[in-house]
N, CA, C and O atoms as CSV, one atom per row, in Angstrom:
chain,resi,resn,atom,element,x,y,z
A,1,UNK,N,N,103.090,94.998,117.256
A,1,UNK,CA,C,104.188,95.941,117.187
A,1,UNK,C,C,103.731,97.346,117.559
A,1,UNK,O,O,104.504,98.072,118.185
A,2,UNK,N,N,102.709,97.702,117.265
A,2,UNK,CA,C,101.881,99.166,117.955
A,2,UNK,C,C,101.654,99.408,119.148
A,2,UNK,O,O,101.057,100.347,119.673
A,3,UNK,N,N,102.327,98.216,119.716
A,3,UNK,CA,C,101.786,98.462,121.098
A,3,UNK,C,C,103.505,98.134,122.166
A,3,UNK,O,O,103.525,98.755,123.230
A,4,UNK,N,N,104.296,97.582,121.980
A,4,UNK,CA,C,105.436,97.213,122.166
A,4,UNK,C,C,106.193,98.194,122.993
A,4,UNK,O,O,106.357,99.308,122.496
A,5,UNK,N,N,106.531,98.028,123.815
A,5,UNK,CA,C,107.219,98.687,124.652
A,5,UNK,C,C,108.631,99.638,124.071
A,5,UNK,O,O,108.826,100.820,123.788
A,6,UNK,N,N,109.509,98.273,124.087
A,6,UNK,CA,C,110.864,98.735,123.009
A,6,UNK,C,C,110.571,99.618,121.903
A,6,UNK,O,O,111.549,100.366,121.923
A,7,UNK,N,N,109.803,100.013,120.911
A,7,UNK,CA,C,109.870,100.690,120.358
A,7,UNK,C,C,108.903,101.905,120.612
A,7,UNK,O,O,109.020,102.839,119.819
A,8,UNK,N,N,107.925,102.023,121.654
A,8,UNK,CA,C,107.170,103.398,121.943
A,8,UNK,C,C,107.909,103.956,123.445
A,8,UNK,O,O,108.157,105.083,123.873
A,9,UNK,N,N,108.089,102.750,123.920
A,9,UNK,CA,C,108.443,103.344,125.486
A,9,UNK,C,C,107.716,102.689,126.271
A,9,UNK,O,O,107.271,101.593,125.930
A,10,UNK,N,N,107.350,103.447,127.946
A,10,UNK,CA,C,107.026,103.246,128.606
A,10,UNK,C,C,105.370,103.260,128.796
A,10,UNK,O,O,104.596,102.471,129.338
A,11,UNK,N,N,105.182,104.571,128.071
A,11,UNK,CA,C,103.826,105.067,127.686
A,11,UNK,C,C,103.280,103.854,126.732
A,11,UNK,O,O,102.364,104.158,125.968
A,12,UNK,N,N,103.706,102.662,126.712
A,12,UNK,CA,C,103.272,102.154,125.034
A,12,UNK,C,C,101.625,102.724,125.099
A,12,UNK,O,O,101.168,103.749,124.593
A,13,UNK,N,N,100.987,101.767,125.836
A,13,UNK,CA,C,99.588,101.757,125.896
A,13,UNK,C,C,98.716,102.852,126.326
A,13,UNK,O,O,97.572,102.858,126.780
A,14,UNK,N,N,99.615,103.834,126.045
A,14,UNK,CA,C,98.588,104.882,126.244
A,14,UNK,C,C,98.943,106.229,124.641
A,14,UNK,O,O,99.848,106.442,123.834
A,15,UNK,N,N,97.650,106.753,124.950
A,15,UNK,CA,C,97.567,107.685,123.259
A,15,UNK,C,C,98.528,109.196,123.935
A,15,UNK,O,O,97.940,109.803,124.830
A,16,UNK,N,N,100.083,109.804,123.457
A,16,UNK,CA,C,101.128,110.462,123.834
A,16,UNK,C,C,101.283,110.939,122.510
A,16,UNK,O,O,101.934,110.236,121.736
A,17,UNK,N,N,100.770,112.077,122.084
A,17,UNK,CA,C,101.092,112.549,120.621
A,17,UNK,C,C,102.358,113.432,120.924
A,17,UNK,O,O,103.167,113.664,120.025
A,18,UNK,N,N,102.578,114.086,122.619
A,18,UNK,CA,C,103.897,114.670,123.112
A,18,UNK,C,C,105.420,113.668,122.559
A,18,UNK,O,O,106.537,114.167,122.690
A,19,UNK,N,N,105.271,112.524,122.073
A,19,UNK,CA,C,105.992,111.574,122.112
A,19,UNK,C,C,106.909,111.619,120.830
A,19,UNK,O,O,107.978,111.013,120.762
A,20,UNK,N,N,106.241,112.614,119.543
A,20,UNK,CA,C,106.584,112.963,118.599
A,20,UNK,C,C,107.219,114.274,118.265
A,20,UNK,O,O,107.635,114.601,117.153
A,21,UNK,N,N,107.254,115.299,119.842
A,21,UNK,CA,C,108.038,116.873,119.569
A,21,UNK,C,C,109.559,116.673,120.015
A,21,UNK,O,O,110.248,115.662,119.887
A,22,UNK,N,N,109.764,117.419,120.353
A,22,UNK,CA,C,111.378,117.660,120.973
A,22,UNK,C,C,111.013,118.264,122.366
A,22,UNK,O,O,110.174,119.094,122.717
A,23,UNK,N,N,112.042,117.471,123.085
A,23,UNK,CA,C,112.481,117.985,124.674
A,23,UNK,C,C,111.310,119.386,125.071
A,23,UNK,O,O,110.316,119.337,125.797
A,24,UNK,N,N,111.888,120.612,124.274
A,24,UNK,CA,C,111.043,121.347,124.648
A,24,UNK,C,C,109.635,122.029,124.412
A,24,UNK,O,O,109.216,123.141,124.735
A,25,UNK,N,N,109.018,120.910,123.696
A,25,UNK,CA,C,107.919,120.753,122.770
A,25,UNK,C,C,107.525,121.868,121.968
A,25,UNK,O,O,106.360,122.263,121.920
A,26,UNK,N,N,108.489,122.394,121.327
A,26,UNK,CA,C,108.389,123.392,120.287
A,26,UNK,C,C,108.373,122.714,118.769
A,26,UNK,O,O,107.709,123.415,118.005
A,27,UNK,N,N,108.888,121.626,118.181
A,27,UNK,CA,C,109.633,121.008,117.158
A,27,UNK,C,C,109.068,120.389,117.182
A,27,UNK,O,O,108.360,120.370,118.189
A,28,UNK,N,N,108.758,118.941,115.766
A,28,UNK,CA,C,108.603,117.879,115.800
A,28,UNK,C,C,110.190,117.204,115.929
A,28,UNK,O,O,111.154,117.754,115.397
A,29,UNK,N,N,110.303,115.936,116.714
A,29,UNK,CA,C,111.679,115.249,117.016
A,29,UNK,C,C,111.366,114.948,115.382
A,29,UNK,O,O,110.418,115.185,114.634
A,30,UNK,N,N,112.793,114.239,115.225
A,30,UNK,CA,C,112.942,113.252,113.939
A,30,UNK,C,C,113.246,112.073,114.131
A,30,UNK,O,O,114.225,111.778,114.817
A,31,UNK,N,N,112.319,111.006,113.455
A,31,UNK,CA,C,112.521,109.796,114.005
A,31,UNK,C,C,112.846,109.024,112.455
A,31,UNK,O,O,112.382,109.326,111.355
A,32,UNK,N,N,113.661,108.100,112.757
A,32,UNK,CA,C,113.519,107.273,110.874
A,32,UNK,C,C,112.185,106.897,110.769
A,32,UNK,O,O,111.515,106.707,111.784
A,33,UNK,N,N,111.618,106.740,109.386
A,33,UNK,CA,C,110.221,106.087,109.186
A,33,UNK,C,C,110.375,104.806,109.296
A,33,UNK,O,O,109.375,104.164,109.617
A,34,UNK,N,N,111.896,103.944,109.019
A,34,UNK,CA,C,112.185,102.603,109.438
A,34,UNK,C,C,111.658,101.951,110.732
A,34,UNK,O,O,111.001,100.942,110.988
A,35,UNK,N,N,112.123,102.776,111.316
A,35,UNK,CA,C,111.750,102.156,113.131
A,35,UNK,C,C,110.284,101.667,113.259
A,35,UNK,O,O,109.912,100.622,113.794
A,36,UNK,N,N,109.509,102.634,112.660
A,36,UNK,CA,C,108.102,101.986,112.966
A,36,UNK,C,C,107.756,101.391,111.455
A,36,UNK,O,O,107.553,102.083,110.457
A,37,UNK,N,N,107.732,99.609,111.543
A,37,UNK,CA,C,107.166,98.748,109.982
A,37,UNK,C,C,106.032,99.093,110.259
A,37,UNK,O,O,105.412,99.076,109.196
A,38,UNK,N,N,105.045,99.560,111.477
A,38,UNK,CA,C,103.373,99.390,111.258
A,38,UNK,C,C,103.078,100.466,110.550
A,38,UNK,O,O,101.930,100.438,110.106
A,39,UNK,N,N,103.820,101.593,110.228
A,39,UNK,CA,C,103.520,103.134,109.061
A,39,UNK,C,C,103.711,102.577,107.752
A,39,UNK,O,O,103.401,103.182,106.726
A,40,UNK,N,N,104.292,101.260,107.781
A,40,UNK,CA,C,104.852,100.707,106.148
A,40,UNK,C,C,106.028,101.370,105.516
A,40,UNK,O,O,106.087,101.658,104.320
A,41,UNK,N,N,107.069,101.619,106.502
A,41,UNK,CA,C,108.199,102.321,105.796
A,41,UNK,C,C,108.556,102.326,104.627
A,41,UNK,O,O,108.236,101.367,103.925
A,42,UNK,N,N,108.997,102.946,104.311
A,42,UNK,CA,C,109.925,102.476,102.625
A,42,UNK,C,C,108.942,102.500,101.305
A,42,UNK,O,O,107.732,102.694,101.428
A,43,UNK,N,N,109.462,102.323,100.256
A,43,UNK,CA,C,108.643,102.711,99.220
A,43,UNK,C,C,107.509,101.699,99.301
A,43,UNK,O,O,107.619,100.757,100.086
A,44,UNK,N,N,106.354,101.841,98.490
A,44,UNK,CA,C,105.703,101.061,98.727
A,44,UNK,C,C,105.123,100.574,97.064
A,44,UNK,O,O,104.699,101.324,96.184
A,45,UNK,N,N,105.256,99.314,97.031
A,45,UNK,CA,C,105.362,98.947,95.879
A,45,UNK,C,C,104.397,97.476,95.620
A,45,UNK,O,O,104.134,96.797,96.612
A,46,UNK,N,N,103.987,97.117,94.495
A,46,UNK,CA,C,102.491,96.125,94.172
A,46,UNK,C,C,103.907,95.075,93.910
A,46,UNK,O,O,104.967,95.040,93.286
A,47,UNK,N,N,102.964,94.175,94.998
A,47,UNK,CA,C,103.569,92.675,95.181
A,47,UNK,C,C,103.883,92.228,94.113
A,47,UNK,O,O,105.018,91.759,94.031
A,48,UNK,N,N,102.931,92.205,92.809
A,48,UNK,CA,C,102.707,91.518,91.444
A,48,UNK,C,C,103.188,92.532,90.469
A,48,UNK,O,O,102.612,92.465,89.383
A,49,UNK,N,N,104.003,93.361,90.568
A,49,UNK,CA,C,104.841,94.473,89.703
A,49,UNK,C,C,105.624,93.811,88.977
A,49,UNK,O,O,105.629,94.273,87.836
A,50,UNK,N,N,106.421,92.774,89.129
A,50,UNK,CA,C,107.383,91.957,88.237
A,50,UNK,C,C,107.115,90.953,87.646
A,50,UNK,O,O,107.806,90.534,86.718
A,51,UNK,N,N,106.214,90.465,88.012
A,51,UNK,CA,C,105.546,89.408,87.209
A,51,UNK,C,C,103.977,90.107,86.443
A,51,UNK,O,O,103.183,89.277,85.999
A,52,UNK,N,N,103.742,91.088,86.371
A,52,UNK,CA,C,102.744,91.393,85.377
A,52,UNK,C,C,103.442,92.197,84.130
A,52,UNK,O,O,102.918,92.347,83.026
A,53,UNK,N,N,105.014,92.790,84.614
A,53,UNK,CA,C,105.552,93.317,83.596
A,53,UNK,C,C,106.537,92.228,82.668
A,53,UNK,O,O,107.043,92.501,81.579
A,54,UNK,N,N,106.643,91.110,83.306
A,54,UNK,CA,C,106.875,89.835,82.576
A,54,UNK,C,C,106.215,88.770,81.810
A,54,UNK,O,O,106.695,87.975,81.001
A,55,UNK,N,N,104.661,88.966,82.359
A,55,UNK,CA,C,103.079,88.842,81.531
A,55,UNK,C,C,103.298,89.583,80.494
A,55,UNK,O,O,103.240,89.065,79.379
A,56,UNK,N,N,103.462,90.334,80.578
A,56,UNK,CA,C,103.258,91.859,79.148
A,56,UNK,C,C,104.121,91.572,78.808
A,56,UNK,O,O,103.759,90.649,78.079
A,57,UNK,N,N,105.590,91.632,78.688
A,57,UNK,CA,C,106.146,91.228,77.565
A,57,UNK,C,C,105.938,89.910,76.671
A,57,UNK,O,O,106.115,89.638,75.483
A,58,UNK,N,N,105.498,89.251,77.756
A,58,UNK,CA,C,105.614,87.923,76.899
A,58,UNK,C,C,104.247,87.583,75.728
A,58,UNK,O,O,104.029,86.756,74.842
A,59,UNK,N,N,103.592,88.661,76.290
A,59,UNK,CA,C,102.541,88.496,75.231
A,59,UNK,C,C,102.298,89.556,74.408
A,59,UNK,O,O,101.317,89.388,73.683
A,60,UNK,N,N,102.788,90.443,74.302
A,60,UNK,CA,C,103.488,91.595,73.064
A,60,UNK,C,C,104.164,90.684,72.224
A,60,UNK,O,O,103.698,90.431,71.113
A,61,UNK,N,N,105.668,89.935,72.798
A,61,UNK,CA,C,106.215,89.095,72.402
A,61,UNK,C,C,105.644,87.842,71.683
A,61,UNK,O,O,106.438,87.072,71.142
A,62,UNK,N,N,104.312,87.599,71.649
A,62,UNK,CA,C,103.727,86.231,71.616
A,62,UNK,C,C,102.336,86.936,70.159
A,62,UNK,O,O,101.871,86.328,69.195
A,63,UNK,N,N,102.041,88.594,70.706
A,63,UNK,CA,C,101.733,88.732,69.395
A,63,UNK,C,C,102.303,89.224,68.272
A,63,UNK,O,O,101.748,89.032,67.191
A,64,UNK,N,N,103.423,89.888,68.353
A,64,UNK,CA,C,104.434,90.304,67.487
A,64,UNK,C,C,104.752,89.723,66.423
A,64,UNK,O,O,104.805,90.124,65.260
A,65,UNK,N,N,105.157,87.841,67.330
A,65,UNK,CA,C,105.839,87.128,66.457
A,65,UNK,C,C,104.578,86.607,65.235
A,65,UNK,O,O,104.996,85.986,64.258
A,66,UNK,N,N,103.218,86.860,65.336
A,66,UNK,CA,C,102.371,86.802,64.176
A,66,UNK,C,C,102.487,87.670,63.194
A,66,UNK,O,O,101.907,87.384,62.146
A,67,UNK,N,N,103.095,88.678,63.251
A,67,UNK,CA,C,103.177,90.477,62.283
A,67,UNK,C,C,104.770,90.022,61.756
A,67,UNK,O,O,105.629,89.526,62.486
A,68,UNK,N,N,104.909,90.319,60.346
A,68,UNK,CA,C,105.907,91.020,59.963
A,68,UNK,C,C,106.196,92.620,59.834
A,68,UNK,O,O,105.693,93.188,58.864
A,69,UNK,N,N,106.962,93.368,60.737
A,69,UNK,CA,C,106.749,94.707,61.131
A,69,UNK,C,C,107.932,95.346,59.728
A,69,UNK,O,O,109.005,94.823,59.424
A,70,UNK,N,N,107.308,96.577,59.091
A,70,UNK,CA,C,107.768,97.202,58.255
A,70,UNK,C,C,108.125,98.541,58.755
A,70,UNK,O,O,107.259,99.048,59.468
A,71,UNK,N,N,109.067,99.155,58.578
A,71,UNK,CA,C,109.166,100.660,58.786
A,71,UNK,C,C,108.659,101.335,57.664
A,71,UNK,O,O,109.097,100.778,56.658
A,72,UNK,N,N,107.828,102.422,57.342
A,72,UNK,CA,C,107.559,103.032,56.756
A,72,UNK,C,C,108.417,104.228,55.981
A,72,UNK,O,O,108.750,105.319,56.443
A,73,UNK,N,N,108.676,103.666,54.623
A,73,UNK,CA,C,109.867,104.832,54.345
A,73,UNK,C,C,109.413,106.405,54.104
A,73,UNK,O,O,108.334,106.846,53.708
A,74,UNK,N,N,110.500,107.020,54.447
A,74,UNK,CA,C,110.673,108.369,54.353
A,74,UNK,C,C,110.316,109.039,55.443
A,74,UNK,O,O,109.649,110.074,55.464
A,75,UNK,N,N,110.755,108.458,56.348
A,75,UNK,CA,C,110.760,108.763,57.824
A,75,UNK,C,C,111.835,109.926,58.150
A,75,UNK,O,O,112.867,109.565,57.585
A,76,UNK,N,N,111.984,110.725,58.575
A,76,UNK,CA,C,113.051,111.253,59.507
A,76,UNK,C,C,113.501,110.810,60.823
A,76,UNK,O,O,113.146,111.424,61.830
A,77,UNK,N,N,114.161,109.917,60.874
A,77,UNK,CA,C,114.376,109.354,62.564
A,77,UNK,C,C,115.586,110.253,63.060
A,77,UNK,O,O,116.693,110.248,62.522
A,78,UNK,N,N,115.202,111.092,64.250
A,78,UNK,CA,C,116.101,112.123,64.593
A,78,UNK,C,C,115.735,111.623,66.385
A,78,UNK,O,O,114.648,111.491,66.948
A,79,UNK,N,N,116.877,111.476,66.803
A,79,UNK,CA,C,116.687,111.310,68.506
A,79,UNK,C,C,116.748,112.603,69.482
A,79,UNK,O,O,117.404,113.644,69.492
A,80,UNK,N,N,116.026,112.190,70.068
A,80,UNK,CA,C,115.569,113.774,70.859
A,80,UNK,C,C,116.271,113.854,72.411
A,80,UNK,O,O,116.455,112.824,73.058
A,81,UNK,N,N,116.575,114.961,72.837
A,81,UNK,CA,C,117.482,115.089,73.901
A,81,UNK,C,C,117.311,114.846,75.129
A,81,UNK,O,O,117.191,115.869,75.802
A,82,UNK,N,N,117.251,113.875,75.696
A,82,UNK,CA,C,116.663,113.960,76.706
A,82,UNK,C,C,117.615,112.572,78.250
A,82,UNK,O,O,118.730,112.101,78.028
A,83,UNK,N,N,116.983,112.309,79.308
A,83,UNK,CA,C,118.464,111.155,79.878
A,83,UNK,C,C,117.703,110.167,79.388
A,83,UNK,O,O,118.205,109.196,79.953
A,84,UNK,N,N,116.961,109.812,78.819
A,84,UNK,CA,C,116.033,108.652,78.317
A,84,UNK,C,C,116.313,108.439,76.854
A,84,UNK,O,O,115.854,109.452,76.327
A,85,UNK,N,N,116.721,107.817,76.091
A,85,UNK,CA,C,116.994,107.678,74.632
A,85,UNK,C,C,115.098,107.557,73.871
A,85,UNK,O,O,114.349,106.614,74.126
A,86,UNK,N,N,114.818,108.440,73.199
A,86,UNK,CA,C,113.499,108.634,72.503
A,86,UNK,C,C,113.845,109.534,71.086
A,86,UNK,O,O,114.961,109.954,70.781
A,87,UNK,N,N,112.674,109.702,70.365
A,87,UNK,CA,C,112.892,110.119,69.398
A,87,UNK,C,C,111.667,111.212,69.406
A,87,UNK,O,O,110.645,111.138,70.088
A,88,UNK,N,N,111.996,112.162,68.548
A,88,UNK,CA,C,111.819,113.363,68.133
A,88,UNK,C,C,109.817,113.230,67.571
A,88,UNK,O,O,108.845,113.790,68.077
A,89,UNK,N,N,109.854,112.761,66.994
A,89,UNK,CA,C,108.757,112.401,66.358
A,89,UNK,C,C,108.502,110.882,66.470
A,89,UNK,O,O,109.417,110.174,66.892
A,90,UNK,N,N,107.237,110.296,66.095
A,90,UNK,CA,C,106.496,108.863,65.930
A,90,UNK,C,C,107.251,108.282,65.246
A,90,UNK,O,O,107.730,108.968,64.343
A,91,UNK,N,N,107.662,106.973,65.314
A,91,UNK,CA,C,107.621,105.964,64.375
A,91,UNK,C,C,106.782,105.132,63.472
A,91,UNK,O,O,106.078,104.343,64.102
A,92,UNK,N,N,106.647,105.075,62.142
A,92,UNK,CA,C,105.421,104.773,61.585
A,92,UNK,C,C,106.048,103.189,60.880
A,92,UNK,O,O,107.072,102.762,60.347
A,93,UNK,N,N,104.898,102.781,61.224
A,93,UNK,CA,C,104.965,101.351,61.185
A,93,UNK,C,C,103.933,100.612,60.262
A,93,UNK,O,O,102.763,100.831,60.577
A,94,UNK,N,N,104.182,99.538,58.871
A,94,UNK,CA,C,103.252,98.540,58.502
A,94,UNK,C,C,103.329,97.160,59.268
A,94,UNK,O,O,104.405,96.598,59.474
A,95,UNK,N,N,102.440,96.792,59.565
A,95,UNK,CA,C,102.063,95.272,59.894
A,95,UNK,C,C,101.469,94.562,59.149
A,95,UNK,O,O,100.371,94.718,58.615
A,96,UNK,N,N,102.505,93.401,59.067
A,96,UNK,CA,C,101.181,92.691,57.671
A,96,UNK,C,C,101.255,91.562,58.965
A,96,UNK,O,O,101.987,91.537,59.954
A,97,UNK,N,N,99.892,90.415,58.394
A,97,UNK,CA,C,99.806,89.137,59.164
A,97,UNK,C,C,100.748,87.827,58.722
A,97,UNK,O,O,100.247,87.174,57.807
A,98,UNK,N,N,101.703,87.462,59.095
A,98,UNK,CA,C,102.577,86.628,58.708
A,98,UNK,C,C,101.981,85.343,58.487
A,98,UNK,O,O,101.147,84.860,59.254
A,99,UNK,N,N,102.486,84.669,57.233
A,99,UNK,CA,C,102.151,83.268,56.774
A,99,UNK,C,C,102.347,82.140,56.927
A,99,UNK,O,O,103.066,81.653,56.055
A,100,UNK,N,N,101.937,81.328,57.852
A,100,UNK,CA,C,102.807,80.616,58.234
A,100,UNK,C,C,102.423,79.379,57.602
A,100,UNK,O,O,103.102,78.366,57.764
């Protein structure tokens, strides 16, 4: 694809950094970053992103279910302002080891 006619031109095979200004080579032209996949357009993101954040839950999930989780009284739980729902201060937490 770096070398392809249809998408460089005529010049493919030759090195034309002129190929990137405007008409009167004052400007850089604007080109989409789409057009060329060999720059890697678009966000760029880890193949294994959804399945390692589905690993992790499931084994948070897998140690959790050993703990009986206590809230610690006399907490102030006050939610803090923000576009993300969080709280103001820590949550304090007992864990005991559940009996099974």
């Amino acid at each position: 694809m770096g070398r392809m006619e249809g998408v460089w031109g005529k010049d493919c095979l030759e090195y034309n950094p002129d190929r990137w200004l405007s008409e009167d080579g004052k400007k850089l032209r604007y080109v989409p970053s789409h057009k060329f996949l060999s720059f890697s357009s678009g966000a760029r993101l880890c193949l294994g992103k959804d399945i390692s954040f589905m690993q992790m839950n499931t084994i948070v999930a897998a140690m959790v279910w050993n703990f009986d989780v206590e809230v610690v009284e006399g907490q102030k739980v006050q939610p803090k302002m923000s576009c993300v729902l969080q709280m103001k201060s820590r949550l304090m937490v007992k864990l005991k080891k559940r009996v099974m």
